[in-house]
PLY file of the C-alpha trace (Angstrom):
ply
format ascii 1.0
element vertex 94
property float x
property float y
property float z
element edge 93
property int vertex1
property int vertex2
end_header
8.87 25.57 -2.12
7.46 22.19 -1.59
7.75 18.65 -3.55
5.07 16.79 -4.68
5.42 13.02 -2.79
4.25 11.49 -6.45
6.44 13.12 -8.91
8.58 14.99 -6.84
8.46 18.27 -8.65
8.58 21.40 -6.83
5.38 23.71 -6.03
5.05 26.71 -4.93
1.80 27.90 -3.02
1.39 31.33 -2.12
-1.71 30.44 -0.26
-3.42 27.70 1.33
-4.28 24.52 -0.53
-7.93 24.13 -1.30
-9.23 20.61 -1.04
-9.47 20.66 -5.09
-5.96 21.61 -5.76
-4.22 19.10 -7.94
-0.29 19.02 -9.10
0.42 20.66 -12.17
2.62 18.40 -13.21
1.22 14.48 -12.15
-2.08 15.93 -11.60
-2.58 14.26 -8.01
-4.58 15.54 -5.22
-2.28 18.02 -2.63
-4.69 17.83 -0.24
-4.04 14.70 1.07
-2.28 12.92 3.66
0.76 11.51 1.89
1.17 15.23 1.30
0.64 16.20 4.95
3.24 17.47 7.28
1.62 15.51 10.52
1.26 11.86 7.92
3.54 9.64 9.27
3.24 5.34 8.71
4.71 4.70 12.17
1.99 6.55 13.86
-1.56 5.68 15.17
-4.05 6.01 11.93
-0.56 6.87 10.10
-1.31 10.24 11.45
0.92 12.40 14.08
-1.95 14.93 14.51
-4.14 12.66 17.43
-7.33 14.86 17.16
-7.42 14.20 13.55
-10.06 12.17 12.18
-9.08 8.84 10.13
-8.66 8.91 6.70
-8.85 5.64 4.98
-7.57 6.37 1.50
-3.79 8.44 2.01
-3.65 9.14 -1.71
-6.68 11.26 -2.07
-8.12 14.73 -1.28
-10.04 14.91 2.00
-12.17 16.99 4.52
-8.56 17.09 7.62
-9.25 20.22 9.20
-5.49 19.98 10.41
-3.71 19.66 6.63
-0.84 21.69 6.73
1.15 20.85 3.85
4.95 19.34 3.88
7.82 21.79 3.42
4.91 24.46 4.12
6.70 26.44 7.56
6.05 30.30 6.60
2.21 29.10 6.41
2.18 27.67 9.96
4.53 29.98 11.77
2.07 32.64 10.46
-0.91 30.43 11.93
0.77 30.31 15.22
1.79 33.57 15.07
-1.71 35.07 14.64
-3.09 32.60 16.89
-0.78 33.61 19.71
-1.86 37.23 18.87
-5.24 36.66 19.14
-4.78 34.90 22.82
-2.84 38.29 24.12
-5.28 40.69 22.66
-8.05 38.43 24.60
-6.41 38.53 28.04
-4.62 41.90 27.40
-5.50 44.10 30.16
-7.20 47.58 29.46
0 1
1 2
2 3
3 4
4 5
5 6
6 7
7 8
8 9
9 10
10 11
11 12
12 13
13 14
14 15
15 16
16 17
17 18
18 19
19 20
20 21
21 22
22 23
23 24
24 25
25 26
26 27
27 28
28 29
29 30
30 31
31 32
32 33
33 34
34 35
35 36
36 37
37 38
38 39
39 40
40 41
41 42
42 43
43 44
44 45
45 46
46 47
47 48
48 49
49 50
50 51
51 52
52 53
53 54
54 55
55 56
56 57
57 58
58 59
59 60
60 61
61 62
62 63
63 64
64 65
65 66
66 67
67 68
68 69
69 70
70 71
71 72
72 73
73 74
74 75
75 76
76 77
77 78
78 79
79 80
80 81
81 82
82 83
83 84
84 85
85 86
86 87
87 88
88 89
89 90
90 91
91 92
92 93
């Protein structure tokens, strides 16, 4: 379960967030950085992810291949975990 930033309802996502996705309760874009794990105003291009492009406009969808969304850890420990796997089946010797 997640929280939308804007109205602070709770979502649940059994899947990744498309680009298009929207709140169903404020109807605001999820895809976006104020709803972005790595968005952070302290950091360079308010953005903790440093091989992310810049996105000018926070509040609305966007193209960030690096989205992951806030509150969203079974997603990326599955990423990591698959990615991980995929690195020892590579070098795994035969």
């Amino acid at each position: 379960m997640i929280k939308c930033v804007y109205c602070s309802e709770e979502l649940e996502f059994g899947r990744s967030v498309s680009r298009n996705d929207i709140c169903p309760y404020c109807s605001r874009d999820i895809h976006c950085c104020l709803q972005c794990k790595y968005y952070d105003q302290r950091s360079y291009n308010e953005c903790r992810e440093v091989l992310a492009e810049r996105v000018v406009n926070k509040e609305k969808n966007n193209l960030c291949e690096y989205f992951i969304l806030k509150g969203a850890k079974d997603e990326e420990q599955g990423r990591q975990a698959r990615a991980k796997q995929a690195l020892e089946d590579l070098f795994k010797k035969k």
